[in-house]
C-alpha positions as CSV (number, residue, x, y, z in Angstrom):
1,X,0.0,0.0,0.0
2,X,1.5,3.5,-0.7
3,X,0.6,4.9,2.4
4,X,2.2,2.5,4.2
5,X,5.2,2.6,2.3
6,X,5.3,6.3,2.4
7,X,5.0,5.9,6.6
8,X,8.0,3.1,6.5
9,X,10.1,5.4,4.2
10,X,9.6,8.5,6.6
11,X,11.2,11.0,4.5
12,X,8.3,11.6,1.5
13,X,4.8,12.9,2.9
14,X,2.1,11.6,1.0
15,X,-1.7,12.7,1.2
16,X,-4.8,10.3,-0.5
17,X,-7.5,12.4,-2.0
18,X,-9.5,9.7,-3.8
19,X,-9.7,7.1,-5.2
20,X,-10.8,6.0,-9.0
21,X,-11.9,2.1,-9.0
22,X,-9.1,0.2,-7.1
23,X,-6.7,2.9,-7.4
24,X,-5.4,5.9,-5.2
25,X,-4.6,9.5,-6.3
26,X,-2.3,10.6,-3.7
27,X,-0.3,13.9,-3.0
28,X,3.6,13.5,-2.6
29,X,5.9,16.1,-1.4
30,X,9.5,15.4,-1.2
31,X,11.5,17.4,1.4
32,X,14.6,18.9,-0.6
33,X,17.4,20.9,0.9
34,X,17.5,22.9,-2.8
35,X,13.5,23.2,-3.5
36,X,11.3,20.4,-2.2
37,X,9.6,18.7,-5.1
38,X,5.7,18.1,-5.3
39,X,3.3,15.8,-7.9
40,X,0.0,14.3,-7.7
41,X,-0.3,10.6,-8.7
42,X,-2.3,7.5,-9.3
43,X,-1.6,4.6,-7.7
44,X,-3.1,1.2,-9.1
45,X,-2.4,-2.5,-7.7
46,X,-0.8,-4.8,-10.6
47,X,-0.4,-8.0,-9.4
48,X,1.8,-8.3,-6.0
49,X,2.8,-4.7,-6.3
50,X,2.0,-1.1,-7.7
51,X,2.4,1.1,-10.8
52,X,2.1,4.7,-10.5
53,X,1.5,7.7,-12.9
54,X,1.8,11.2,-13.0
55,X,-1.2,13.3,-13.1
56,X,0.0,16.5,-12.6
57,X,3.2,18.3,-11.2
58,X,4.3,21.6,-11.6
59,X,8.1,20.0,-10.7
60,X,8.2,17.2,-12.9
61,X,7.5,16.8,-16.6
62,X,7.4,13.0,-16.5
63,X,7.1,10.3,-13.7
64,X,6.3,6.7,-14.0
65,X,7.4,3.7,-11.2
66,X,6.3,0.4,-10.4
67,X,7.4,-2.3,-8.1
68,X,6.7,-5.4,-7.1
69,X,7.5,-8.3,-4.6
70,X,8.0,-12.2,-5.7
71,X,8.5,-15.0,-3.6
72,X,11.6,-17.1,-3.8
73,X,11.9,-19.4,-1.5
74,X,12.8,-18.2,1.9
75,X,13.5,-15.2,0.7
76,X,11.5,-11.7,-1.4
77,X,12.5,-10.4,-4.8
78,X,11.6,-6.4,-4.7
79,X,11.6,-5.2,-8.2
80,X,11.3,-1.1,-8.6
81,X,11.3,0.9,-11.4
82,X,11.0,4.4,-11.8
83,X,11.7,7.3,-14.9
84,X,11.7,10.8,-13.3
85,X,12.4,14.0,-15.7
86,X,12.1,17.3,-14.1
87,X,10.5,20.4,-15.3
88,X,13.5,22.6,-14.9
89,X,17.0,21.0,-17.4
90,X,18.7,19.1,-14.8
91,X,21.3,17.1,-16.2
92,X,19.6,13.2,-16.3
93,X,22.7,11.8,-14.2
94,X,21.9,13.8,-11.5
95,X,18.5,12.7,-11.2
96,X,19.4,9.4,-11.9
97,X,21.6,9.5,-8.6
98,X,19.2,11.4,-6.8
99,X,16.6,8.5,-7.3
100,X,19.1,5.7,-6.7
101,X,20.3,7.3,-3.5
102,X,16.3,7.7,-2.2
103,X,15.8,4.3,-3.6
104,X,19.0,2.3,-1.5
105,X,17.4,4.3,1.5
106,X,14.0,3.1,1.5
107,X,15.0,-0.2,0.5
108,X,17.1,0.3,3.9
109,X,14.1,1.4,6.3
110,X,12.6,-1.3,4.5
111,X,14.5,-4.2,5.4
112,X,14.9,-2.4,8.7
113,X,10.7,-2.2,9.6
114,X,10.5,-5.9,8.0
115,X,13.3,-7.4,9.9
């Protein structure tokens, strides 16, 4: 659940203001040190995980992410994908570290909360 995931990550606050059949649009704002970044987004169940899309932003031109969790025995596979392109020309290796670094932390917390 996005919500949940939002409260384990701690550091992205994240608002639900409806809902369109099984999915959730949801407010995020991302706390920045440089200029926080806000977007609205729908959240939709696919299978054992989620896909979201942009629905509006005034920050980003372009977000799309999904993840999912598999079974593997004893252990959990957690696939994530995600293609962020700002409003404003940043250079795409910069956002592409940005996004790894806030991934490698959640995915810390994560295993953290789960363990």
């Amino acid at each position: 659940d996005p919500l949940k995931m939002a409260s384990i990550d701690g550091t992205t606050n994240v608002t639900q203001d409806g809902t369109e059949g099984s999915c959730k649009r949801l407010n995020y704002v991302i706390p920045n040190p440089v200029a926080s970044i806000s977007y609205r987004a729908k959240a939709c169940p696919r299978g054992t995980g989620w896909i979201y899309t942009l629905i509006s932003s005034d920050d980003l031109r372009e977000y799309h992410s999904s993840w999912s969790a598999t079974r593997e025995g004893t252990q959990t596979r957690i696939r994530y994908e995600i293609r962020t392109i700002p409003s404003i020309p940043v250079p795409q290796f910069i956002v592409n570290r940005q996004s790894q670094s806030a991934v490698d932390g959640f995915l810390t917390r994560l295993s953290n909360y789960l363990d």
